[in-house]
C-alpha positions in Angstrom: -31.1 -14.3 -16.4 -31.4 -11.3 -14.2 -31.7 -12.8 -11.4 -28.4 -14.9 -11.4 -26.7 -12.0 -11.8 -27.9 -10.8 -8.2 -26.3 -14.1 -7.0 -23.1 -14.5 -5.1 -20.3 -15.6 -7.0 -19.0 -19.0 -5.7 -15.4 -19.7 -5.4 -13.5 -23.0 -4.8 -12.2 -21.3 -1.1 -14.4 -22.6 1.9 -15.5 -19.9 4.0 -13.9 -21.0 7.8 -15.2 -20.0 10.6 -12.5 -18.4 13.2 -11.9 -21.3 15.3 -10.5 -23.1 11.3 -8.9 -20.0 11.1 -7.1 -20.0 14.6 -6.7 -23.8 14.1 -5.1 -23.6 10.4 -2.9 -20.7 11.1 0.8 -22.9 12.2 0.1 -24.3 8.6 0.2 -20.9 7.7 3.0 -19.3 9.4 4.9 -22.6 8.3 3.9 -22.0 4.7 4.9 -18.4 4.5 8.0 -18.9 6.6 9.3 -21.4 3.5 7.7 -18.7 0.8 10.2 -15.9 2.6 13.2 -18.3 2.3 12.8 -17.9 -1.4 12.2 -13.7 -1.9 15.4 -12.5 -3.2 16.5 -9.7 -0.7 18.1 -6.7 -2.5 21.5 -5.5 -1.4 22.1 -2.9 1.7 23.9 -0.3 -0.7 20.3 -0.6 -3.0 18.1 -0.2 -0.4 19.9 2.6 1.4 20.1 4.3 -2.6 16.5 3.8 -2.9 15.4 5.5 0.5 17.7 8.4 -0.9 15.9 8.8 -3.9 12.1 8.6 -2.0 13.6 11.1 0.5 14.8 13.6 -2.4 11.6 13.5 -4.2 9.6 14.2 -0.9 11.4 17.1 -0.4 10.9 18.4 -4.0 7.3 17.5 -4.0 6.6 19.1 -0.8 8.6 22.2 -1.8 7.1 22.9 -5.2 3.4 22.6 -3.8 4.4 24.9 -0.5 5.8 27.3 -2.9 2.3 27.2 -4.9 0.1 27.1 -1.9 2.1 30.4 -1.0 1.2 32.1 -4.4 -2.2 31.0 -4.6 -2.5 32.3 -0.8 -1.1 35.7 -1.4 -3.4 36.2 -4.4 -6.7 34.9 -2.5 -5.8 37.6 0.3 -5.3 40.2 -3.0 -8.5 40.0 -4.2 -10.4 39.4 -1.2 -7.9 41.0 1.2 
């Protein structure tokens, strides 16, 4: 029992070698190309909102932990000054 723990797990998915790979991969591009036709895309105004938000938190995230850094710095050089 032990030891077909220690064996590799098959999966359905041939392993290719790269010249498959290199050979398969118009299928591919073809195949995700029709998958990207069918993502639903939000809207400008969204997306621009969304980078807003991300930028403000960055800036509030960044600000509280310079502003502790700077405490804990100042009492480091205190005690061992």
């Amino acid at each position: 029992m032990a030891a077909n723990s220690k064996t590799k797990a098959k999966t359905d998915i041939p392993e290719l070698n790269i010249f498959e790979k290199i050979k398969n991969f118009p299928e591919f591009y073809k195949e995700a190309k029709e998958e990207l036709k069918k993502v639903v895309w939000p809207e400008k105004k969204v997306v621009i909102n969304a980078t807003w938000v991300v930028i403000l938190i960055v800036i509030i995230v960044s600000s509280v932990l310079g502003i502790v850094d700077l405490i804990y710095t100042n009492i480091i050089k205190a005690i061992f000054g």
